[in-house]
C-alpha positions in Angstrom: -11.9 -27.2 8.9 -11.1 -25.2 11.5 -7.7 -23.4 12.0 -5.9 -21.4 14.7 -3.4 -18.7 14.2 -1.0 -17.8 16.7 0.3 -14.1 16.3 -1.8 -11.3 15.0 1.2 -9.6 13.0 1.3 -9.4 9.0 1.7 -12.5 8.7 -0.7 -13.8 11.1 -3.7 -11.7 9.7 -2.5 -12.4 6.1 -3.1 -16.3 6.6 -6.4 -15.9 8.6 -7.4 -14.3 5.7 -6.4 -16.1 2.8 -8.2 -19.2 4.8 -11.5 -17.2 5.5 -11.5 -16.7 1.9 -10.9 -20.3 1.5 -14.1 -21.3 3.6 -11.4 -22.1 6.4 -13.0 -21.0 10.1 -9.8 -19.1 12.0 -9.1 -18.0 15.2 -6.2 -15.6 15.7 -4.5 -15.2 19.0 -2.8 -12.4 19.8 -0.8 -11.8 22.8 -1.4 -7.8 22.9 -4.1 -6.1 24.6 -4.3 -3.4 22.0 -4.3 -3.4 17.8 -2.3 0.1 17.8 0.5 -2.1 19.8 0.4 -5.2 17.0 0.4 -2.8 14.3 3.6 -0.8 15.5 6.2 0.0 13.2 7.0 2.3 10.4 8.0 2.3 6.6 7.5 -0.8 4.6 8.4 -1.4 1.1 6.3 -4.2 -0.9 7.6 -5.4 -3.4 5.7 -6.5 -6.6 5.1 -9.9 -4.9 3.9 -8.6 -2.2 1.4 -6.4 -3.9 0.1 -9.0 -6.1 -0.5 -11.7 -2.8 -2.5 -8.9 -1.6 -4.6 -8.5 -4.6 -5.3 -12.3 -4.0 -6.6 -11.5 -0.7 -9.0 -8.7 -1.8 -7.1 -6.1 -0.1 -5.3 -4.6 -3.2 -7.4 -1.8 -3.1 -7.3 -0.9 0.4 -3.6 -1.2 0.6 -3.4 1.0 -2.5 -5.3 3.6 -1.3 -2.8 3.8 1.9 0.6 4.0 -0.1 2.6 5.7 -2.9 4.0 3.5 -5.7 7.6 3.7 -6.0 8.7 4.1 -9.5 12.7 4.1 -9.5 15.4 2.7 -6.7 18.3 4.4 -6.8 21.7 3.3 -5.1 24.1 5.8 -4.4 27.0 6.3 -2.8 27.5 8.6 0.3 28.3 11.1 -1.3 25.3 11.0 -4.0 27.9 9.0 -6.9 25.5 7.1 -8.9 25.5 3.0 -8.6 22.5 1.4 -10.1 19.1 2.7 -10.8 16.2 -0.4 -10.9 13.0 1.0 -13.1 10.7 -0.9 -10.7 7.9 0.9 -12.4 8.3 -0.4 -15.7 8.8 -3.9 -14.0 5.1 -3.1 -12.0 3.1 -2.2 -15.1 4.7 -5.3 -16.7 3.4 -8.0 -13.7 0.4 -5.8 -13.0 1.4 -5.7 -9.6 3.5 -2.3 -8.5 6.1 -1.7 -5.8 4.6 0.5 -2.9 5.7 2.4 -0.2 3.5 2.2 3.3 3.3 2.7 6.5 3.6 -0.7 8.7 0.4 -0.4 11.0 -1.6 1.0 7.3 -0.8 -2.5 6.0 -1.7 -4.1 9.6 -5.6 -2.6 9.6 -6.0 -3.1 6.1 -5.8 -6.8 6.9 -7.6 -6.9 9.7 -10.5 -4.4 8.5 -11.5 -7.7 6.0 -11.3 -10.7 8.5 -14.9 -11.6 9.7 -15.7 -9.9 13.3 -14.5 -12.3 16.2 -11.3 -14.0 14.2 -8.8 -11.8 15.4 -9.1 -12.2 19.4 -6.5 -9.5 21.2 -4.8 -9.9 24.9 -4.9 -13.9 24.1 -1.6 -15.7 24.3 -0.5 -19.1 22.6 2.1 -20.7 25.5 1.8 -24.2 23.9 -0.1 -27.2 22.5 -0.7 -30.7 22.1 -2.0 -32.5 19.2 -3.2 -35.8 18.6 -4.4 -38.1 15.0 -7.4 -35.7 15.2 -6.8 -31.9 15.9 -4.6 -29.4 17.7 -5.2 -28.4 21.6 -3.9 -24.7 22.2 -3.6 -23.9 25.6 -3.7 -20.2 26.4 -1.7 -18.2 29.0 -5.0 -17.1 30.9 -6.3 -20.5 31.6 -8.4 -22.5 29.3 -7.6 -23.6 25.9 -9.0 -23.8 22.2 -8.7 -26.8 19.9 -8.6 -27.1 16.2 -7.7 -29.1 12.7 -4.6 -27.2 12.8 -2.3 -24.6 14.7 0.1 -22.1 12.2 2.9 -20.5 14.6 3.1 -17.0 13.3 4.1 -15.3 16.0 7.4 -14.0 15.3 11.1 -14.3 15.9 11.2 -15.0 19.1 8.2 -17.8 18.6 6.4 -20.0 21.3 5.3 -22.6 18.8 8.5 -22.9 17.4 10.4 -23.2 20.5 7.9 -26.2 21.6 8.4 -27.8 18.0 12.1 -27.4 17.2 13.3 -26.1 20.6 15.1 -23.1 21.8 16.8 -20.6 18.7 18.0 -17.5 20.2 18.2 -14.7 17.0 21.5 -13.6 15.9 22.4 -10.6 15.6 23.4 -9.3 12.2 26.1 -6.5 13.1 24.3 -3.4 12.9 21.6 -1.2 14.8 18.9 1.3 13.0 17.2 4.6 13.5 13.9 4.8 11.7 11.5 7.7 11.1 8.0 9.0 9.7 7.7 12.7 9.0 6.1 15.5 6.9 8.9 16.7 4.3 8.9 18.7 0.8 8.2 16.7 -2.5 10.9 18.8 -4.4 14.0 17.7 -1.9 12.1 13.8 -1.6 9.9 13.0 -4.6 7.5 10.8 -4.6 8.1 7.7 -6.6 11.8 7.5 -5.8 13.1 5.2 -3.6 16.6 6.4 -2.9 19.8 4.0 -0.8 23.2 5.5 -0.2 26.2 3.3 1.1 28.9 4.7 3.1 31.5 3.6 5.7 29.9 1.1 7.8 26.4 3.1 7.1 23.6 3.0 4.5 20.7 5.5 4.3 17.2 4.4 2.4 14.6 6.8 2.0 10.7 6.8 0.4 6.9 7.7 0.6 4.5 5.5 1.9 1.0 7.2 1.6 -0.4 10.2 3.0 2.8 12.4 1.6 4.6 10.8 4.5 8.7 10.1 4.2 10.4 7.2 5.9 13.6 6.6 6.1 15.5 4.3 7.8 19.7 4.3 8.7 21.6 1.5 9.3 24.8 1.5 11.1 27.6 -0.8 12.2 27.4 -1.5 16.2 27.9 -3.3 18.7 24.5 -5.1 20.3 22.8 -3.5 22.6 23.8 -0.4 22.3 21.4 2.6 23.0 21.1 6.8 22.5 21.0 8.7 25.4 17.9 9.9 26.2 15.8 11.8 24.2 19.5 11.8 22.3 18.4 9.6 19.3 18.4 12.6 16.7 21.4 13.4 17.7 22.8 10.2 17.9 22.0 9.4 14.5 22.5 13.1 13.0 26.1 12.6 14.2 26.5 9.2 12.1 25.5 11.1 8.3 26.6 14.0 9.3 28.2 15.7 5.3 26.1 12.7 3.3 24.3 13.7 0.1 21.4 14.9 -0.5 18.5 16.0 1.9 19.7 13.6 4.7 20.9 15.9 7.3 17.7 18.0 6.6 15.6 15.0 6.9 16.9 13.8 10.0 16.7 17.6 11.4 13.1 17.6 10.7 12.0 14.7 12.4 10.3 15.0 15.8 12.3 13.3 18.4 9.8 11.3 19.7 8.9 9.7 16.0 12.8 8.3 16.1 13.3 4.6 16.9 16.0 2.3 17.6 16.1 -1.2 16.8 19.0 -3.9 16.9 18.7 -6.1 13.8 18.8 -9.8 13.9 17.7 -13.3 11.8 17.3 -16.5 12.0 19.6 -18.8 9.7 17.2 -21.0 7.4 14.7 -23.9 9.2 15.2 -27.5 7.7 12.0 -28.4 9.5 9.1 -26.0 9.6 6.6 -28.7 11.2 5.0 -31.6 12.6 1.8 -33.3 12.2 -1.1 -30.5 12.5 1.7 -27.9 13.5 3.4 -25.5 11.1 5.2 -22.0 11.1 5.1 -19.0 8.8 6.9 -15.5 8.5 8.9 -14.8 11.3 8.7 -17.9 13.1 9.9 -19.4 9.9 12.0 -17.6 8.0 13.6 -14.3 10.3 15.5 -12.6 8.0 17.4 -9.0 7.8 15.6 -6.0 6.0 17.9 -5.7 2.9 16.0 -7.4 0.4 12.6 -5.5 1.7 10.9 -9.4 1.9 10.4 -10.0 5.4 6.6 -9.0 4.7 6.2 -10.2 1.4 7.4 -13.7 2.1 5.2 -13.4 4.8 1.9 -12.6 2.6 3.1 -15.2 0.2 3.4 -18.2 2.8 -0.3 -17.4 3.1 -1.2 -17.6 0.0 0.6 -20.8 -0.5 -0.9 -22.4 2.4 -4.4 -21.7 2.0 -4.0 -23.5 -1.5 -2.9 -26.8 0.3 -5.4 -26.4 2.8 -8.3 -25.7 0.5 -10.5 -29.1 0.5 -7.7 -30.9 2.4 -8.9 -34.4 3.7 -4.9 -34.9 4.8 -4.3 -31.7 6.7 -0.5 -32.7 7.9 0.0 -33.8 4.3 -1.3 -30.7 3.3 1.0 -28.7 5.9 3.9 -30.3 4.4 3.4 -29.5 1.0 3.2 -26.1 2.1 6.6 -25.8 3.8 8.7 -28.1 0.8 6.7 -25.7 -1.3 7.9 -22.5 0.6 11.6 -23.4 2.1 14.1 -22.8 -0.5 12.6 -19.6 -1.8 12.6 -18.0 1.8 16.0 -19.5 2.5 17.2 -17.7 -0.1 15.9 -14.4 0.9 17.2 -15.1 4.0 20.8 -15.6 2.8 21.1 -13.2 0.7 19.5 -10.5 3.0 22.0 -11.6 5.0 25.0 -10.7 2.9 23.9 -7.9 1.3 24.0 -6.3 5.3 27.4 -7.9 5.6 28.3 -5.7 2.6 27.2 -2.2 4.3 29.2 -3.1 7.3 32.5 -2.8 5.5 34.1 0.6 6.5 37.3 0.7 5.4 38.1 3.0 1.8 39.8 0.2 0.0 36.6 -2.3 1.0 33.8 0.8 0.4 36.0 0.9 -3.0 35.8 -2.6 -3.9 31.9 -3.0 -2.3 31.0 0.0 -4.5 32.4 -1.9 -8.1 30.2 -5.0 -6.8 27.2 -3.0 -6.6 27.6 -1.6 -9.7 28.3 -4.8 -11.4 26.1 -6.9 -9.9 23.2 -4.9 -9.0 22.3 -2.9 -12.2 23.0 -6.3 -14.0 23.0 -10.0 -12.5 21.0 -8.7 -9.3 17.9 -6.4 -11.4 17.8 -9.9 -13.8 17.8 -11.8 -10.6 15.4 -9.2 -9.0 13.0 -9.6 -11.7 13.2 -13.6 -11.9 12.2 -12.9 -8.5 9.0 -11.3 -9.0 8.1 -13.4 -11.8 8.2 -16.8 -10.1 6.1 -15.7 -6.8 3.4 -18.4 -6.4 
């Protein structure tokens, strides 16, 4: 069986290799030039799910070596009021899978460091297909074209397979911008193992390692789309939103170089009924866009390849096999989706009375409903 991926993101390199370790042969195309420019990005939080997909794929050791486990998440308010603490350790030792903290384009080249040399091809774009009762005919936005048994859309939200297979889906836009950065900074103000979100007004503030003694933190604010810093303004921009917040946020925002600042809108998709047809499918991004607040835009990712390299492996029927996968993988993404999606809607409320009233749900639901729901979470990944 042979098998083409388009889109050399998590995702991508995630399913190319949990098929390579299926005795699948895969291709992945990838539209950049460069692998520093795929692996782009910075903090990522995998959850125990995620972890334990990546043990399947043999890179549990590599990825471990390239993080720091995160023992407890605390959620605070602004001002550093206490809301709900998850022992995500405990929960880790428990599953045998921890929670880690690492660096986006660590993850990226851990994948890619254990696909075969020649699957992942670079500066090759999927622009569309055709497919007929036997295989799948990619054609490539250089000329020329590859064929296959099958062709997995996994190149993001914005994806060309998808918009051939279910037509044009503009992202929304969830309400809010972010700043994100990387730096050096003191274990004693930051320690390692703690994960750490404040809400405030129309603001949150999340914090952690990931590997190296590195700190990334992200902030996410209420604001209108499109909107951008002035130039070489973005510390300043975002320095002026938390300005008085608890803790070592100021100082952590102070010490971060300029030009290791980013600004990014956020935006999903709202769930897919339909994730294919015939030898076509999606996964990730292309599938299943979703906002940052659970922390399983990744790890739903990983697990989609997991899932469909078990329907594929040995598959005489692969568009029955394809569509075992998606009925297999739908609901549990769409919830992600849904309630990353709320839980941003939450931080956007501003007002005292809402703050007031968003604080008691956290504290309700998130220390008890959401760590049991949490937890029933992590113990029913496939």
């Amino acid at each position: 069986m042979k098998a083409i991926v388009a889109g050399g993101g998590i995702g991508g390199l995630a399913a190319a290799l949990a098929l390579q370790r299926s005795g699948v042969e895969v291709t992945v195309l990838e539209r950049r030039a460069e692998l520093s420019k795929v692996a782009a990005g910075a903090g990522l939080m995998v959850w125990h799910n995620g972890t334990s997909a990546l043990e399947r794929l043999g890179v549990g050791d590599a990825v471990a070596s390239r993080s720091t486990p995160i023992d407890r998440f605390e959620f605070r308010t602004w001002r550093g009021a206490p809301l709900a603490c998850w022992q995500v350790g405990e929960l880790g030792r428990e599953l045998g899978a921890p929670t880690v903290g690492i660096n986006r384009a660590d993850l990226h080249v851990a994948l890619a460091a254990a696909l075969a040399p020649g699957v992942l091809r670079l500066g090759e774009a999927c622009t569309g297909f055709e497919q007929d009762d036997d295989g799948v005919t990619v054609e490539l936005a250089g000329g020329g074209s590859e064929r296959a048994d099958l062709l997995i859309g996994a190149d993001g939200i914005n994806s060309a397979v998808r918009t051939q297979l279910l037509g044009a889906r503009a992202p929304r836009y969830a309400g809010y911008t972010t700043w994100r950065g990387v730096l050096d900074f003191p274990d004693d103000d930051a320690p390692p193992g703690l994960a750490r979100k404040l809400w405030g007004p129309g603001r949150r503030f999340l914090s952690y390692r990931i590997g190296d003694g590195r700190l990334y933190w992200l902030a996410l604010a209420r604001a209108a789309e499109g909107g951008t810093d002035p130039e070489g303004g973005a510390r300043a921009a975002v320095l002026n939103e938390y300005r008085g917040w608890d803790g070592p946020v100021e100082a952590m925002l102070e010490a971060t170089p300029e030009a290791a600042i980013a600004r990014v809108d956020i935006a999903d998709h709202a769930p897919l009924r339909r994730w294919g047809e015939g030898r076509v499918t999606l996964l990730g991004d292309a599938a299943h866009a979703m906002t940052p607040n659970k922390g399983q835009g990744a790890c739903q990712a990983i697990e989609d390849a997991v899932v469909i390299s078990r329907e594929l492996a040995g598959a005489l029927d692969v568009p029955g096999a394809l569509r075992r996968y998606e009925d297999a993988r739908r609901s549990r993404t769409a919830g992600f989706q849904r309630e990353s999606r709320m839980i941003g809607s939450l931080g956007r409320w501003r007002t005292g009375v809402a703050c007031g009233v968003r604080d008691r749900l956290i504290r309700a639901s998130f220390e008890g409903m959401g760590q049991r729901r949490h937890e029933l979470e992590m113990r029913t990944a496939p």
